[in-house]
C-alpha positions in Angstrom: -22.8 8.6 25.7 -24.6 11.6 25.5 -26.8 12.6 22.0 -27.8 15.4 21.3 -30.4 15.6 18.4 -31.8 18.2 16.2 -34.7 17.9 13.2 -36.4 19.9 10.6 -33.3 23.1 11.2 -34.8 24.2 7.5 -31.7 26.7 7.3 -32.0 28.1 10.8 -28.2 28.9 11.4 -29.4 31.6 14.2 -31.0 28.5 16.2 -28.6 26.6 15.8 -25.9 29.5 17.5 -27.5 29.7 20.4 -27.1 25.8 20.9 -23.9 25.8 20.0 -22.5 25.3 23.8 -25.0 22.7 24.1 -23.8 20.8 21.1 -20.3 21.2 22.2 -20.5 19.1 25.6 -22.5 15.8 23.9 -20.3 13.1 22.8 -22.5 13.4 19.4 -24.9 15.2 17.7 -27.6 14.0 15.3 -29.4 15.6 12.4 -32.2 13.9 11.7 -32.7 16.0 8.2 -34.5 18.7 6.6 -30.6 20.7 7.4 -32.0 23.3 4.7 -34.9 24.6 3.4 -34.6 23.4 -0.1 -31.1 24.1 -0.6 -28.2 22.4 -2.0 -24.4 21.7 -0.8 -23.5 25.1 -0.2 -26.3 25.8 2.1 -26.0 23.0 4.2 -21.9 24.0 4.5 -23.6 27.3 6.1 -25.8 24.8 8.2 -23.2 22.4 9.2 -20.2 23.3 9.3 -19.8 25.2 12.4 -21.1 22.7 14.1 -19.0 20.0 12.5 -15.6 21.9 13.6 -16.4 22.2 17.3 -18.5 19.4 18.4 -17.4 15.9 19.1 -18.5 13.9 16.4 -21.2 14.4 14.0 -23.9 12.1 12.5 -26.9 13.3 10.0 -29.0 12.4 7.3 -31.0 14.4 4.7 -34.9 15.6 4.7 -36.8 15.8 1.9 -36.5 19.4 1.6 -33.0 18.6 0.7 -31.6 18.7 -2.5 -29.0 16.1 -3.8 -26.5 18.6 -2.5 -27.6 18.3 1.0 -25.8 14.7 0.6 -22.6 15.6 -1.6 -22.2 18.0 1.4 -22.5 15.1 3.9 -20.6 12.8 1.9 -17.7 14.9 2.2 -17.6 15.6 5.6 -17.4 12.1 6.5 -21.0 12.4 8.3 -23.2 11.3 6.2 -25.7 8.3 7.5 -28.1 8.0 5.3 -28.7 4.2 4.5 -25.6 3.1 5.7 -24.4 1.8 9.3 -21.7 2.7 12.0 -20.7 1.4 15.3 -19.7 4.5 17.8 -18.2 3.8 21.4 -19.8 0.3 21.1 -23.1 1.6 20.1 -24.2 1.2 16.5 -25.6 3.8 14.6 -28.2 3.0 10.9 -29.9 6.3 9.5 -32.3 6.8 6.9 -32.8 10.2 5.1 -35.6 11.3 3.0 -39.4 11.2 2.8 -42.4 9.0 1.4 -44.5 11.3 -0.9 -46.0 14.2 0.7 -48.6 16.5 -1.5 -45.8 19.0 -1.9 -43.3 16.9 -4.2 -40.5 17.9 -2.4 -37.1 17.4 -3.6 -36.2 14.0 -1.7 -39.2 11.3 -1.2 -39.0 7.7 -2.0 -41.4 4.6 -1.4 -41.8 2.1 1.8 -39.1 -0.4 -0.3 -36.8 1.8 -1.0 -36.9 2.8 2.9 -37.0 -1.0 4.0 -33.7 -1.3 1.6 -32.0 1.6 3.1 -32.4 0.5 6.3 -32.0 -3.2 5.8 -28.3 -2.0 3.9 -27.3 0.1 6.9 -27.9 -2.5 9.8 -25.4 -5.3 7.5 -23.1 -2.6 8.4 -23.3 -2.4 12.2 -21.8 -5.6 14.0 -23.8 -8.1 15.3 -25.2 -7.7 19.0 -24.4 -4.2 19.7 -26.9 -2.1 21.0 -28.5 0.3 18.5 -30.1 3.6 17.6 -31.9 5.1 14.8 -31.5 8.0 12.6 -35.1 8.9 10.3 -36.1 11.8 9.1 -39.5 9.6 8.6 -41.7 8.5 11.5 -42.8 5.0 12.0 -46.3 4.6 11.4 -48.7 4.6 14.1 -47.0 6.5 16.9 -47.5 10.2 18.8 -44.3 11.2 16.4 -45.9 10.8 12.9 -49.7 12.4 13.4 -50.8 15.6 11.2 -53.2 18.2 12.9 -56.3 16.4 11.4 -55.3 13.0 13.4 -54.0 11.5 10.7 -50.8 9.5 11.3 -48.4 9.6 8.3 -45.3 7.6 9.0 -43.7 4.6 7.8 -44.5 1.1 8.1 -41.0 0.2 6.6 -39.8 2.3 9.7 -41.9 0.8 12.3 -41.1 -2.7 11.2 -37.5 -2.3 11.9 -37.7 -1.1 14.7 -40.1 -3.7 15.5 -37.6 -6.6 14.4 -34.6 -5.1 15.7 -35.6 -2.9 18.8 -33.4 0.0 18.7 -32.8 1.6 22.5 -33.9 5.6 20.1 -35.3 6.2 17.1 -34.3 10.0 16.8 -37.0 11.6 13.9 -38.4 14.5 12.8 -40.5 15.4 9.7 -43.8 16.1 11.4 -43.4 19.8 12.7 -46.4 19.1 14.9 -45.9 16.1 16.4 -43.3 16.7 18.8 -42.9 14.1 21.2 -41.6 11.3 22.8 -43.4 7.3 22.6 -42.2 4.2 22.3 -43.1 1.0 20.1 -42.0 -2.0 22.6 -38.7 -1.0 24.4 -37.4 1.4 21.4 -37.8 5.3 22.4 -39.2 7.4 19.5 -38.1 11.0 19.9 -39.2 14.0 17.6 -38.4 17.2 19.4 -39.8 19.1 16.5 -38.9 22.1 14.2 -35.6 23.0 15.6 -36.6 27.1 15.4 -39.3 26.4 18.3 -36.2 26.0 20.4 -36.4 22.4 21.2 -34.1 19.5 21.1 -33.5 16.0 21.8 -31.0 14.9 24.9 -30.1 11.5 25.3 -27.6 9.6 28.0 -27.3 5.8 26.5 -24.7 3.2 27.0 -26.4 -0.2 27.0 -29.5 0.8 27.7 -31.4 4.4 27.9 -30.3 6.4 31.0 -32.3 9.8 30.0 -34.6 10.6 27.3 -35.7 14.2 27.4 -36.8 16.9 24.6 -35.0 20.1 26.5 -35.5 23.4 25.0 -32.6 26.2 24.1 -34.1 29.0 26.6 
């Protein structure tokens, strides 16, 4: 399976053109949230839905810089992941939207429990003993995906610990504009290709295990 995955678009429907070939060959493609840039339902339609009618399949969850909307939007189209779990081509799928509190109360931040209940309620939805990925907006704590310019990392222990307990192959993130990268905590890949307007995205080949993890740029 190919996955392609895409964080913190924040509106960019002009970046997101020029991947549109790219988007179009993976088997699925990821949002891993902030789809607008404080916008609602009909701005994520403008964000989405040219990319929902050609590629493959779809998968994405909110940012905090999404309104309500962002989800009804989602919701509607069928792709919404956000605290809930799939299994895809014998590969499940749990995602996790949102934001803990920043300083800039953004429109869509909750607390470590209500993360560790939204992921807890999307894994009793993916069978038992299929390999797994993850779709967060948030960082786990402590990796070189969740660190601010002053050093400080910022992610979430609710995240980390899931990943922790139930070893995902990707954790495909975002949130952090400058803390693109790729780590790993154990044998789970953590992968935040950043802001999607630097021209950067993730690429991933799994099946059972991770075949190529790679954050590939649009030029």
């Amino acid at each position: 399976m190919i996955i392609i995955g895409v964080t913190d678009v924040h509106g960019s429907v002009a970046a997101l053109r020029t991947l549109a070939d790219i988007l179009c060959r993976a088997d699925l493609v990821v949002f891993a949230g902030d789809i607008t840039n404080f916008g609602g339902e009909a701005e994520a339609e403008q964000v989405m839905l040219p990319v929902i009618q050609r590629a493959s399949r779809v998968l994405a969850v909110p940012g905090n810089c999404d309104f309500p909307g962002v989800d009804v939007f989602l919701d509607r189209q069928g792709v919404n992941l956000h605290g809930r779990g799939m299994a895809i081509d014998g590969v499940g799928f749990v995602g996790l939207g949102g934001s803990l509190t920043t300083p800039f109360q953004t429109p869509n931040e909750c607390s470590e429990e209500d993360m560790a209940q939204h992921l807890n309620h999307g894994l009793s939805q993916v069978p038992l003993g299929l390999p797994m990925v993850l779709v967060s907006h948030q960082p786990p704590y402590r990796t070189a995906c969740d660190r601010l310019f002053s050093g400080n990392h910022v992610g979430s222990r609710s995240v980390r610990g899931f990943i922790e307990e139930n070893t995902p192959l990707v954790c495909f993130t975002g949130h952090i504009h400058e803390s693109a990268g790729i780590d790993r905590i154990g044998p789970t890949y953590i992968i935040n290709p950043g802001m999607l307007r630097s021209g950067r995205f993730a690429y991933a080949e799994i099946n059972d295990e991770v075949k190529v993890i790679e954050i590939r740029s649009i030029s």
